[in-house]
N, C-alpha and C positions, 0 to 999 in steps of 0.2 A: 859808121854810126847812124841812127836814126834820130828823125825830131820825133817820130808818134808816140804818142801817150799811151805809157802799158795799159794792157788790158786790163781793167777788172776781174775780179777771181770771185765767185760766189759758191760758197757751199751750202747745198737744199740739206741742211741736215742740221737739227739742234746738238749732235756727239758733241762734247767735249774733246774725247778722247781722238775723233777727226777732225776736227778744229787745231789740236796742239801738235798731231802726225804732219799737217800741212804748215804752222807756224816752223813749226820745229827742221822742217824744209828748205827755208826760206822764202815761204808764201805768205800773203796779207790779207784772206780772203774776209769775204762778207759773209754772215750769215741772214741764210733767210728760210722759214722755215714753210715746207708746203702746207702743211696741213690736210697729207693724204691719207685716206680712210685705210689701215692699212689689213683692215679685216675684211675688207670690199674688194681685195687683190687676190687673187686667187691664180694657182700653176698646176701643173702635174707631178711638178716634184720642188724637192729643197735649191736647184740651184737655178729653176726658173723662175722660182719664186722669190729670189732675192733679186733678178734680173730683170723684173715685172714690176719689183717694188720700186728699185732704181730706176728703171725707166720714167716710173708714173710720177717721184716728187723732182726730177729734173725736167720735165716735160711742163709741169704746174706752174714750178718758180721762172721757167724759161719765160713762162708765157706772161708775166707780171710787167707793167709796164715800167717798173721803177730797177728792174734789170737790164732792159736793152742796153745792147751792147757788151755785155757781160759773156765769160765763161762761165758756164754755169756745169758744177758737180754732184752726181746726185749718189748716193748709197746705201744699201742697205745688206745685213747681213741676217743667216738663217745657219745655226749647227743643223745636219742633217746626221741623225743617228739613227743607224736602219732603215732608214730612206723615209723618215718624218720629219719633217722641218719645226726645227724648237728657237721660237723666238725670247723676247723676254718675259720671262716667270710672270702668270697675271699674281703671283702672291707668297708668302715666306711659305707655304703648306708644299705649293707645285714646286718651289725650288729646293727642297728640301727634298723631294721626292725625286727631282731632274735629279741630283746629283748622289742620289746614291744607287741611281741606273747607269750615268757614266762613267761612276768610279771603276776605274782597271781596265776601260775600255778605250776604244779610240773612235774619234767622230769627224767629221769633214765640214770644215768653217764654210761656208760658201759666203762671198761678198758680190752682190752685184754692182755694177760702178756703171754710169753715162753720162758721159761729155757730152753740154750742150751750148753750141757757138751759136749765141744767140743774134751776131752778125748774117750768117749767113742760112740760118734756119735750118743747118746741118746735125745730128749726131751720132755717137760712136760709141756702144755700147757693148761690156763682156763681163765676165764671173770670174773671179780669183776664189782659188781654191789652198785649203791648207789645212793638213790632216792633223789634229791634237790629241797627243797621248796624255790621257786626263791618270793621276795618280790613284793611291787608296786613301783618301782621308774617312779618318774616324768618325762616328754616329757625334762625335763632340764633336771635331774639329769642322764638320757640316751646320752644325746647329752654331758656333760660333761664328762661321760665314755669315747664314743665312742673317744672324742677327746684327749683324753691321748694318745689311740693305742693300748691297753694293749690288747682287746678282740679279736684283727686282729690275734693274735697268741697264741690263747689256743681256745682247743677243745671248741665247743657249748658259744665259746664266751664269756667265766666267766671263774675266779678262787677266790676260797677261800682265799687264800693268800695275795692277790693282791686287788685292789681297788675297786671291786667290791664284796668284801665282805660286806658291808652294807646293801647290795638290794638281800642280802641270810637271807631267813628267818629262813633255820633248814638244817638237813642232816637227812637221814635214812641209817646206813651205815657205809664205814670207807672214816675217811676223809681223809687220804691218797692217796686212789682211786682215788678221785676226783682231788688232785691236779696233780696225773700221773700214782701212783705206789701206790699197797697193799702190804706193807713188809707181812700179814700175810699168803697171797696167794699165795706170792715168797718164801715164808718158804718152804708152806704143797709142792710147785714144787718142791723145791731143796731136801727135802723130797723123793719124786718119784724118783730121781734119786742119791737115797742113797749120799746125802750132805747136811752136817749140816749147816745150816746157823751159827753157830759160829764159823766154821771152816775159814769163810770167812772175820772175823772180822778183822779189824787195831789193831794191838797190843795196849795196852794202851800208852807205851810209844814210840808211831809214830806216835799217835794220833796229 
């Protein structure tokens, strides 16, 4: 057994949806949001550019002085469909249009994720991939999406979770990934920089 005092666990990311993938865990992180210009980031393709983006708000938050000492996790995702990277709908018109291009077809979630110890000014950065067989939903059953709001704010304008999980017909994959976060990806990182992913666990009784 150890006396040291777990680590801190920060997530650079406002998700909900990776916020409750890590809770749901049994992690207790912080949030803290960078505030990276994310139209300022720019790649050559969808799954650098999720890589680039992750890199740039784990890098920002790393750098904050009211984290030291923290593990800090950064993510961002991009559907790349035909090899164009589609983030979140800027409006009910573009998503409405997103999704009646990827209905019957299948796109590839790209999530870029980086680990940053901010102990040892170390990080370990990579891209989870996972292929979505999007359904046929109807010109109605689109337009009732669309008017909920939901798709205005997740990556490629879907999430599993969430109400448009009916007009998903499969995954290839982890479905983690897709709703923000691969704990199995955040493992093999925290790995690279010699930390256990149990080390960072909620005791059971703080749970």
């Amino acid at each position: 057994m150890t006396d040291q005092p777990r680590r801190r666990l920060v997530l650079a990311s406002q998700s909900p949806a990776r916020l409750g993938l890590l809770r749901q865990a049994g992690f207790a992180p912080e949030v803290v949001v960078s505030g990276v210009d994310e139209d300022a980031v720019t790649a050559p393709n969808p799954a650098e550019l999720a890589l680039a983006l992750a890199e740039a708000k784990a890098s920002v938050v790393a750098a904050k002085p009211e984290v030291k000492g923290a593990i800090v996790i950064g993510c961002d995702s991009v559907l790349d469909l035909d090899g164009e990277p589609l983030g979140k709908p800027a409006d009910a018109e573009e998503a409405t249009a997103r999704w009646k291009a990827m209905r019957g077809r299948a796109g590839t979630l790209q999530t870029g994720h980086c680990v940053y110890d901010t102990l040892s000014g170390r990080y370990a950065s990579g891209i989870a991939s996972t292929v979505v067989r999007f359904g046929e939903p109807s010109d109605e059953e689109i337009a009732a999406y669309v008017a909920t709001g939901e798709p205005l704010y997740v990556a490629g304008a879907f999430t599993l979770d969430g109400r448009s999980a009916p007009f998903i017909d499969g995954i290839d994959g982890d479905h983690g990934n897709v709703i923000g976060l691969s704990l199995p990806l955040v493992r093999r990182l925290l790995a690279e920089l010699s930390v256990g992913i149990t080390e960072l666990w909620t005791p059971a009784d703080e749970a």
